[in-house]
GUTILUM-191982 format. One record per residue (C-alpha): residue number from 1; residue in one letter; x negated, y negated, z. Coordinates in nm, 4 decimals. Each point is the difference from the previous one (the first is absolute). Layout:
// GUTILUM-191982
lodo mardo:NUM&vexti:A&c1:X&c2:Y&c3:Z $
...
***
This chain:
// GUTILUM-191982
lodo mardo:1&vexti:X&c1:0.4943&c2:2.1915&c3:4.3599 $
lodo mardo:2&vexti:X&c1:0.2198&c2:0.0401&c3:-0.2624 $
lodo mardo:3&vexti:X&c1:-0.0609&c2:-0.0251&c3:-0.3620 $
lodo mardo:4&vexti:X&c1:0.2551&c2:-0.1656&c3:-0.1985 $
lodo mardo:5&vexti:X&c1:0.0288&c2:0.1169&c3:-0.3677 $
lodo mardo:6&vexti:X&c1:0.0176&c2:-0.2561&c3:-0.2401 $
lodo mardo:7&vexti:X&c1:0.2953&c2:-0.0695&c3:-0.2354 $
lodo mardo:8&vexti:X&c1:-0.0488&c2:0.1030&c3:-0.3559 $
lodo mardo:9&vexti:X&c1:-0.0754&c2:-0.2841&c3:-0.2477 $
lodo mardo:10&vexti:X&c1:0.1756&c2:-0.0567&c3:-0.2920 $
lodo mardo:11&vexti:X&c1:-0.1321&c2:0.0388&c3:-0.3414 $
lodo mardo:12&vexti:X&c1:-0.0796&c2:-0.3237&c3:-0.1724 $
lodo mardo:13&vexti:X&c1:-0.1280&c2:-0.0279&c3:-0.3279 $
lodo mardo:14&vexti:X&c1:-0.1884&c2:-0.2808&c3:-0.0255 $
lodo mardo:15&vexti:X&c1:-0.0428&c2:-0.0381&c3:-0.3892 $
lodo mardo:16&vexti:X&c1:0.3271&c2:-0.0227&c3:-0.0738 $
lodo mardo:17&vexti:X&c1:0.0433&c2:-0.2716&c3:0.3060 $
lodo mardo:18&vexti:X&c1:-0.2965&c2:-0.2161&c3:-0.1908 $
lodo mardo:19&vexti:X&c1:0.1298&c2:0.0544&c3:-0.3149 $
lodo mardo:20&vexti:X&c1:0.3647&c2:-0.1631&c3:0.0960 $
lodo mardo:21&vexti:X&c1:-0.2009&c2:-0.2610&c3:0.2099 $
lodo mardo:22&vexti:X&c1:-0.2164&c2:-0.1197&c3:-0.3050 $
lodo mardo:23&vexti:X&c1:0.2412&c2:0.0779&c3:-0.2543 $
lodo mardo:24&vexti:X&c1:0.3435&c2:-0.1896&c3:0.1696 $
lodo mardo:25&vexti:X&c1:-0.1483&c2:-0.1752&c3:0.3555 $
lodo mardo:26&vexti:X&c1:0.0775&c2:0.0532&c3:0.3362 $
lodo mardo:27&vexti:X&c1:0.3868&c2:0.0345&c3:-0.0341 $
lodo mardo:28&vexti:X&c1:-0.0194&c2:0.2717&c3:-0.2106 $
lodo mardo:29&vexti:X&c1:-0.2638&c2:0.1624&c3:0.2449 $
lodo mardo:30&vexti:X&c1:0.2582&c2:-0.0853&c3:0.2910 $
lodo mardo:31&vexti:X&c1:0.3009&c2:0.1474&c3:-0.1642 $
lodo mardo:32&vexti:X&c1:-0.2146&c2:0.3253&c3:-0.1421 $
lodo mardo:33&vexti:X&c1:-0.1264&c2:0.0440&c3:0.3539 $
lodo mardo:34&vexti:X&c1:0.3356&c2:-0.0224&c3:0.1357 $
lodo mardo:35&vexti:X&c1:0.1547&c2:0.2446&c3:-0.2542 $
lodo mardo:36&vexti:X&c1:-0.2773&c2:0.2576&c3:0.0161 $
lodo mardo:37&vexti:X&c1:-0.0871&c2:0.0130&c3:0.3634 $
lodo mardo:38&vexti:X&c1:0.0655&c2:-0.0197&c3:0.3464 $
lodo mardo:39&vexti:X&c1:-0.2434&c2:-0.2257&c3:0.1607 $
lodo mardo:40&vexti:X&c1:-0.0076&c2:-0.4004&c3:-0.0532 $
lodo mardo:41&vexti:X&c1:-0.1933&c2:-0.1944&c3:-0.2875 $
lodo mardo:42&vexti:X&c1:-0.2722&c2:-0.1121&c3:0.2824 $
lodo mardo:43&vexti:X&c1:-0.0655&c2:0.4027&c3:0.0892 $
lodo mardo:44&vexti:X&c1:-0.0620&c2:0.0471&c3:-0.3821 $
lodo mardo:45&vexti:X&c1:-0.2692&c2:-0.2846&c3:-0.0727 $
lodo mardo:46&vexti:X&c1:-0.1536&c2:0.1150&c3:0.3550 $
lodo mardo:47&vexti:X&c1:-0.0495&c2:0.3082&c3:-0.1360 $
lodo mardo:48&vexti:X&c1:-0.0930&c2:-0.1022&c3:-0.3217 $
lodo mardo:49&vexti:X&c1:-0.2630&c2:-0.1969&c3:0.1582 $
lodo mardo:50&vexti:X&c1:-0.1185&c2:0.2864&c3:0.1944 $
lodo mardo:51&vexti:X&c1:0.0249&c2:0.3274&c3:-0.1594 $
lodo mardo:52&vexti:X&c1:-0.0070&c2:-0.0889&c3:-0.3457 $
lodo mardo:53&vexti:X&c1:-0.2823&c2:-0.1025&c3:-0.2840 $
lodo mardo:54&vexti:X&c1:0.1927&c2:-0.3664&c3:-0.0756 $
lodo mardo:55&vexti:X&c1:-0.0642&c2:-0.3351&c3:0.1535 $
lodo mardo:56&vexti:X&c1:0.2147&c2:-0.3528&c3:-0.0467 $
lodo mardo:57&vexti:X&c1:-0.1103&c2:-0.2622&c3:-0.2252 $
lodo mardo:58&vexti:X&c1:0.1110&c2:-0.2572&c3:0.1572 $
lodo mardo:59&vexti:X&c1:-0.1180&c2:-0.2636&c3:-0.2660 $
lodo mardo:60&vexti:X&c1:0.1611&c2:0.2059&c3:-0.3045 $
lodo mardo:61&vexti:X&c1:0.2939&c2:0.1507&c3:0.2264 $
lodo mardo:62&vexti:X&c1:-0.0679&c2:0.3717&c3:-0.0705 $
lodo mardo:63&vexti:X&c1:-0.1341&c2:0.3048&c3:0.1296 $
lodo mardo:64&vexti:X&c1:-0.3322&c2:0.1397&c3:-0.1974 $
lodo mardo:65&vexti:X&c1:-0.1107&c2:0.3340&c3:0.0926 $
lodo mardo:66&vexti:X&c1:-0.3490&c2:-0.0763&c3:0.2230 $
lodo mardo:67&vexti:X&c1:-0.3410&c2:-0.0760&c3:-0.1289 $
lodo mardo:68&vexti:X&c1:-0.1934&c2:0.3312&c3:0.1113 $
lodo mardo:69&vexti:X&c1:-0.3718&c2:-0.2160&c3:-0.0936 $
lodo mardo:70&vexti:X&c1:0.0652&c2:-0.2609&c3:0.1604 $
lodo mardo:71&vexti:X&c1:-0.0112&c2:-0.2152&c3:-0.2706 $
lodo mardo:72&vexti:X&c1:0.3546&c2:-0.2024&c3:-0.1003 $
lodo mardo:73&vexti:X&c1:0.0477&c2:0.0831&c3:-0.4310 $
lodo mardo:74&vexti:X&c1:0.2697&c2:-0.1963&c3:-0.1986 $
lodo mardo:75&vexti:X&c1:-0.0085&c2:0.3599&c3:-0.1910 $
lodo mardo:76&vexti:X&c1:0.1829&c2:0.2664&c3:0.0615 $
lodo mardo:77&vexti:X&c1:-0.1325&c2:0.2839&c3:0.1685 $
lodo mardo:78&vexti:X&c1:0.0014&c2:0.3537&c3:-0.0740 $
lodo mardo:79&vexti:X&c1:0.2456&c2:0.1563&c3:0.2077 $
lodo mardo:80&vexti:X&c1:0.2103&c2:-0.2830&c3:-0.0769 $
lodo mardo:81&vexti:X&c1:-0.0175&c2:0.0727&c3:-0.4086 $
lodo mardo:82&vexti:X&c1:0.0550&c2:0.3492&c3:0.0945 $
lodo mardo:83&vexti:X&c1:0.3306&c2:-0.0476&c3:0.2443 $
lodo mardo:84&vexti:X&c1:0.1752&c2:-0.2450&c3:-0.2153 $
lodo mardo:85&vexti:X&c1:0.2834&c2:0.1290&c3:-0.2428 $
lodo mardo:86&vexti:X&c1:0.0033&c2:0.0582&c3:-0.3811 $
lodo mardo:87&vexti:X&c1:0.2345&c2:-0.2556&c3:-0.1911 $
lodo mardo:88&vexti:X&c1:0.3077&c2:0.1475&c3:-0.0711 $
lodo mardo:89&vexti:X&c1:-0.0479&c2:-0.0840&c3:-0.3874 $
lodo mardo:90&vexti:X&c1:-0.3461&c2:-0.0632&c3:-0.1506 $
lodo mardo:91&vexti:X&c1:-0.0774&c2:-0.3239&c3:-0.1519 $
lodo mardo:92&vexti:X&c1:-0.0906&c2:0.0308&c3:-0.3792 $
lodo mardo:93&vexti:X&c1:-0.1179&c2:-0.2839&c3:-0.2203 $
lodo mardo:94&vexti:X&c1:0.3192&c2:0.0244&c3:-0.2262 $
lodo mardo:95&vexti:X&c1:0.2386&c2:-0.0651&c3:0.3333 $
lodo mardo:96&vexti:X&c1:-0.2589&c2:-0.3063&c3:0.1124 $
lodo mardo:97&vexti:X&c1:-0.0680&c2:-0.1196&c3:-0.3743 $
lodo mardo:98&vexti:X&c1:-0.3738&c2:-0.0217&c3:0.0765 $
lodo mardo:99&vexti:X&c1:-0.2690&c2:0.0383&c3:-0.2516 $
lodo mardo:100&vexti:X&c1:-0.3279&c2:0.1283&c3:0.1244 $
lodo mardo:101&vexti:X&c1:-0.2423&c2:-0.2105&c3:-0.2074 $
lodo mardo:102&vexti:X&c1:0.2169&c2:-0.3081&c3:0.0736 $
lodo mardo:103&vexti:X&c1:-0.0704&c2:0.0615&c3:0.4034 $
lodo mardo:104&vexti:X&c1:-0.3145&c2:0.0952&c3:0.0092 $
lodo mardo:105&vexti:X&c1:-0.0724&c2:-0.3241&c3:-0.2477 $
lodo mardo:106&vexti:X&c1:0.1417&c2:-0.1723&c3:0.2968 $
lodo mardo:107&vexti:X&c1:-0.1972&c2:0.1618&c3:0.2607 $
lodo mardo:108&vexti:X&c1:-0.3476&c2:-0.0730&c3:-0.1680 $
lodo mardo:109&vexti:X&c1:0.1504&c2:-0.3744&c3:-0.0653 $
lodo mardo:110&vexti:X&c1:0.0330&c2:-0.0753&c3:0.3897 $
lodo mardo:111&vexti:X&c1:-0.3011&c2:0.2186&c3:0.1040 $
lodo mardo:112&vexti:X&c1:-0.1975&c2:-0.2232&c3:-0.2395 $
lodo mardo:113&vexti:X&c1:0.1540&c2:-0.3124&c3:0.1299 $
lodo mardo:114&vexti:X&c1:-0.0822&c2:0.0656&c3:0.3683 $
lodo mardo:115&vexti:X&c1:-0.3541&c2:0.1253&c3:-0.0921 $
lodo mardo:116&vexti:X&c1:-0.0825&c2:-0.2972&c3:-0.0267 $
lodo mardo:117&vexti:X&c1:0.0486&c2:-0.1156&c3:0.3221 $
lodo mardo:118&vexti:X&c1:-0.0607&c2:0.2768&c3:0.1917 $
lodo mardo:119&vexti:X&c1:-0.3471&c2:0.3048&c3:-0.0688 $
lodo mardo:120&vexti:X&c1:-0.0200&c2:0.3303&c3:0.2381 $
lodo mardo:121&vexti:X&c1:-0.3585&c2:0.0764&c3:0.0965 $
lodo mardo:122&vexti:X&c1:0.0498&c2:0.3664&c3:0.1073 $
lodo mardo:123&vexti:X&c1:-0.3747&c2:0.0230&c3:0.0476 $
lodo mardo:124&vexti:X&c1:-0.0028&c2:-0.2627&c3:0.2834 $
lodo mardo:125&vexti:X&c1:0.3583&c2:0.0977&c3:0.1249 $
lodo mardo:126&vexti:X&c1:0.0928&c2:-0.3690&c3:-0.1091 $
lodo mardo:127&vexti:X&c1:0.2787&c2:-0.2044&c3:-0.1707 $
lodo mardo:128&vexti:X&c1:-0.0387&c2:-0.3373&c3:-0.1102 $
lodo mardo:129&vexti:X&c1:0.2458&c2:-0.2494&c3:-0.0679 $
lodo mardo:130&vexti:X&c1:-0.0722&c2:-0.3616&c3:-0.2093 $
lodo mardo:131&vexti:X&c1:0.2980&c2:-0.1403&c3:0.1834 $
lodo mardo:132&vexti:X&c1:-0.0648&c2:-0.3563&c3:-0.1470 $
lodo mardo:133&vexti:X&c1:0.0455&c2:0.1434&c3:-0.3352 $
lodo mardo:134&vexti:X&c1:0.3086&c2:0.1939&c3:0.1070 $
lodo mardo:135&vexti:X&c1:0.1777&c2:-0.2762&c3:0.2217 $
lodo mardo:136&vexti:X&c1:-0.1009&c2:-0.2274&c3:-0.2936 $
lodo mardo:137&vexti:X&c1:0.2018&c2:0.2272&c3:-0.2161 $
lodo mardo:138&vexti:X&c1:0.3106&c2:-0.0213&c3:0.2395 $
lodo mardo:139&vexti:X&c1:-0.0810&c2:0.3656&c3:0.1948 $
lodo mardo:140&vexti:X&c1:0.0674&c2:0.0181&c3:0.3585 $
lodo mardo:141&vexti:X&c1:-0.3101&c2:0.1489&c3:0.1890 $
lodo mardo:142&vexti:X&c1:0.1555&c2:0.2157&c3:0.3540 $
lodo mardo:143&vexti:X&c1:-0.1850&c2:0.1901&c3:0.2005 $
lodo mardo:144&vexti:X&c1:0.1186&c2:0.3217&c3:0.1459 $
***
């Protein structure tokens, strides 16, 4: 019996495949695979699918690093806050032209608004929505 030794595989770095995925689509993950490696665009996502921490979103079109609970978050998760890069420049209010008081003034506004149609009850785990109120104002009521 003989044993056969496998071939070496070739380094892929998976974070910066997902980042040209989500950031330009699939034929700027097809060109980057083709310029940075020697294996096919299929032998990539395989792999991605398999050895990595990201699945495909196929209703949003992108990769998201794997839920580890169990449980699917619209939030960002820790190791994806962590792994994501610094902005080149930081944002001040001076280069935006925002004023503090003025957004927060805004925030309260809208969170009063919607209070009225919708109360939390963290002590029974519930949320309740007065969707004839809400639909009578013109808001759309989806369920997710």
């Amino acid at each position: 019996m003989s044993i056969e030794k496998k071939k070496d595989r070739e380094v892929i770095d998976f974070k910066a495949f997902v980042d040209v995925f989500n950031a330009y689509g699939k034929d700027a993950a097809l060109k980057h695979v083709a310029e940075r490696y020697s294996v096919q665009y299929n032998t990539v996502v395989k792999r991605l699918r398999v050895e990595s921490e990201y699945h495909f979103d196929q209703s949003r079109d992108r990769y998201y690093l794997k839920d580890r609970t169990g449980n699917t978050a619209d939030f960002m998760t820790i190791e994806e806050l962590s792994r994501t890069e610094a902005p080149i420049r930081p944002v001040t209010q001076e280069a935006v032209g925002i004023d503090n008081d003025a957004v927060l003034n805004l925030i309260v506004d809208r969170f009063f608004e919607l209070n009225r149609f919708i109360n939390f009850s963290n002590r029974e785990q519930k949320i309740i929505i007065n969707q004839t109120s809400a639909k009578a104002e013109g808001y759309n009521i989806e369920y997710v």
